[in-house]
C-alpha positions in Angstrom: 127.1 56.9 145.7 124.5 54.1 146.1 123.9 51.4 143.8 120.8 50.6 144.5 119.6 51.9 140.5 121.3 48.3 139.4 119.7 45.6 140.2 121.2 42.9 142.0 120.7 40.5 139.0 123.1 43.1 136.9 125.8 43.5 139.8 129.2 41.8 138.9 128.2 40.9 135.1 130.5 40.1 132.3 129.7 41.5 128.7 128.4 38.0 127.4 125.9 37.8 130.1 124.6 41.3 129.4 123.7 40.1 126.3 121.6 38.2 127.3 119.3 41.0 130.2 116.2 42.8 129.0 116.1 45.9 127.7 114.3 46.8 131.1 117.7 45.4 132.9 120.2 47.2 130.8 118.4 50.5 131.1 118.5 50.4 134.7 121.8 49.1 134.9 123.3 52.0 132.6 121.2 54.3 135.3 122.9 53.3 138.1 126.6 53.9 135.9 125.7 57.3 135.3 124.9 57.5 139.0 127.7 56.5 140.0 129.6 58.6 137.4 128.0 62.0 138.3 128.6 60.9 141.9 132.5 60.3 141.0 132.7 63.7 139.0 130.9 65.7 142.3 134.1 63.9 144.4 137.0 65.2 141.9 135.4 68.6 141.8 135.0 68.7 145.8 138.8 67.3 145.8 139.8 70.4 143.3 138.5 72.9 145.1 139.7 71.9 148.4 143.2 71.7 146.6 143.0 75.2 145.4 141.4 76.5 148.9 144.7 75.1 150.5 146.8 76.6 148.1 145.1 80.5 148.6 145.7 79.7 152.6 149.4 78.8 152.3 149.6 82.3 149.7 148.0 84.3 152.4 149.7 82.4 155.6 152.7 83.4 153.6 152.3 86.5 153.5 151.3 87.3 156.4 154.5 86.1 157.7 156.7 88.1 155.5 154.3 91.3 156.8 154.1 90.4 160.8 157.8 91.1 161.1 158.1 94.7 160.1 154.9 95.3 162.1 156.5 93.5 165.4 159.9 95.0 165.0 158.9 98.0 163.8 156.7 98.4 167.2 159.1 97.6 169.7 161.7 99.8 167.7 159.1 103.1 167.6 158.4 102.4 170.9 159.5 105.3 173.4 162.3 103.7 175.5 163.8 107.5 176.3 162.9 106.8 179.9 164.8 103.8 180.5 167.9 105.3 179.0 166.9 104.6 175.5 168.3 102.7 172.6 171.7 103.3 171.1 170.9 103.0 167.9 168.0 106.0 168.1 170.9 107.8 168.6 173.5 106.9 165.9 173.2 108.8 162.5 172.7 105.7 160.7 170.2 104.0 163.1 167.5 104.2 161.4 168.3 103.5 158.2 170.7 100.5 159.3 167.2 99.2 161.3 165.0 99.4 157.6 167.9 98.0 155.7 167.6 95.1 158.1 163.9 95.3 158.2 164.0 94.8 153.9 166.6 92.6 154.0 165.0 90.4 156.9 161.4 90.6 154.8 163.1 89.6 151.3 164.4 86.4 152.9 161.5 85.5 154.4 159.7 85.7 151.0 162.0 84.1 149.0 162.2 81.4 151.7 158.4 81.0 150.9 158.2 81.1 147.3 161.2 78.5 147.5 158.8 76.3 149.3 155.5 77.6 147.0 153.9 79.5 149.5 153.5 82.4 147.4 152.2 80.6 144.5 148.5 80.9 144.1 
């Protein structure tokens, strides 16, 4: 945003000595204020849209959160651990379905944590 369409004559002017410029003067004065407007508009829409690209990261940092944990747990849960003994809880009747009920209730938290904090808000 350069001001180099008003002329240094213009620069700094009150109404009253306005008045008194050329036609010439004004015209290239009021050039260099819609300059400087379009150049101020191009800003706020640069400043929106970096906004709204921020907010469509945190949504998808966010939910990639809430989805990494069933994926991490759930692979070191699946995994085959028969030859070292194995886990317990493979064993017990309500192993599995205690480890999803933990699984959801671990997830849910984590998303309402987020949308608390407007993570999940695009």
């Amino acid at each position: 945003m350069t001001n180099h369409h008003i002329p240094a004559s213009l620069r700094g002017l009150s109404t009253r000595d306005l008045e008194q410029c050329t036609t010439e003067e004004l015209r290239a004065f009021l050039a260099g204020v819609c300059e400087y407007r379009a150049g101020l508009a191009q800003l706020h829409r640069k400043s929106v849209d970096l906004v709204k690209e921020t907010r469509r990261q945190r949504v998808v940092s966010g939910w990639l959160a809430v989805g990494i944990v069933p994926i991490a747990l759930g692979g070191i849960y699946a995994s085959n651990f028969s030859d070292y003994g194995g886990m317990p809880e493979t064993k017990w009747l309500y192993g599995w379905p205690l480890f999803v009920g933990a699984l959801a209730t671990l997830c849910g938290t984590l998303y309402l944590v987020m949308r608390r904090r407007g993570w999940m808000e695009a």
